[in-house]
N, C-alpha and C positions, 0 to 999 in steps of 0.2 A: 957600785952605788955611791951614789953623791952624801958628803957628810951635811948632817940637819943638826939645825941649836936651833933647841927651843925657845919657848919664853921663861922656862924655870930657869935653864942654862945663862940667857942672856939677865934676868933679874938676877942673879946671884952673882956674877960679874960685874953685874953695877950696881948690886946693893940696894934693890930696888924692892917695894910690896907686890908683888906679883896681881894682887885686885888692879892697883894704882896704874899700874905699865896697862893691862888692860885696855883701862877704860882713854888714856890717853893715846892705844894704838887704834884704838875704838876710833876716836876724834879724828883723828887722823887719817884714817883710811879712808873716812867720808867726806878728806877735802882732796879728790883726785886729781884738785888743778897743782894744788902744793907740793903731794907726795902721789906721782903716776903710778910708780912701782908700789908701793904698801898697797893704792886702790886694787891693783890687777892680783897683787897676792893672795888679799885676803879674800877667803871664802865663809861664807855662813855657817856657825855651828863646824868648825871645825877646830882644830887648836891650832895656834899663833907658831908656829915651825914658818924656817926658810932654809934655804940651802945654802952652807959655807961661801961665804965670798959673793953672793950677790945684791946686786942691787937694791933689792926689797931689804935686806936685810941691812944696808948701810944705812937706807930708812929709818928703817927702826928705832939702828942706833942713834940715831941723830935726833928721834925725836922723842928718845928717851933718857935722853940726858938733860943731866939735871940744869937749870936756869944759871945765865951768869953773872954772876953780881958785879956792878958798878957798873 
């Protein structure tokens, strides 16, 4: 069986509010021209899991990281 990080997993690694990562992966998945793979991930009413090492998941990371200043 393929390893899964959830959204607790991945907020606690980046220090994140778990509401906040949400509603930003929320955002995100509804711009399917930006991020293909988060769109095709996410399913309705289920919870925020991907599987180690892919694609949807480098998503994530990327667009859950924090802003860069200057």
């Amino acid at each position: 069986m393929a390893d899964i990080v959830t959204l607790k997993a991945l907020c606690d690694e980046l220090k994140l509010d778990p509401r906040e990562a949400r509603e930003r992966l929320r955002a995100a998945a509804s711009d399917a021209k930006a991020n293909p793979e988060l769109a095709k991930a996410r399913k309705p009413r289920t919870l925020w899991q991907w599987v180690k090492g892919s694609k949807a998941l480098a998503e994530a990371k990327l667009v859950l990281q924090p802003p860069k200043a200057g």
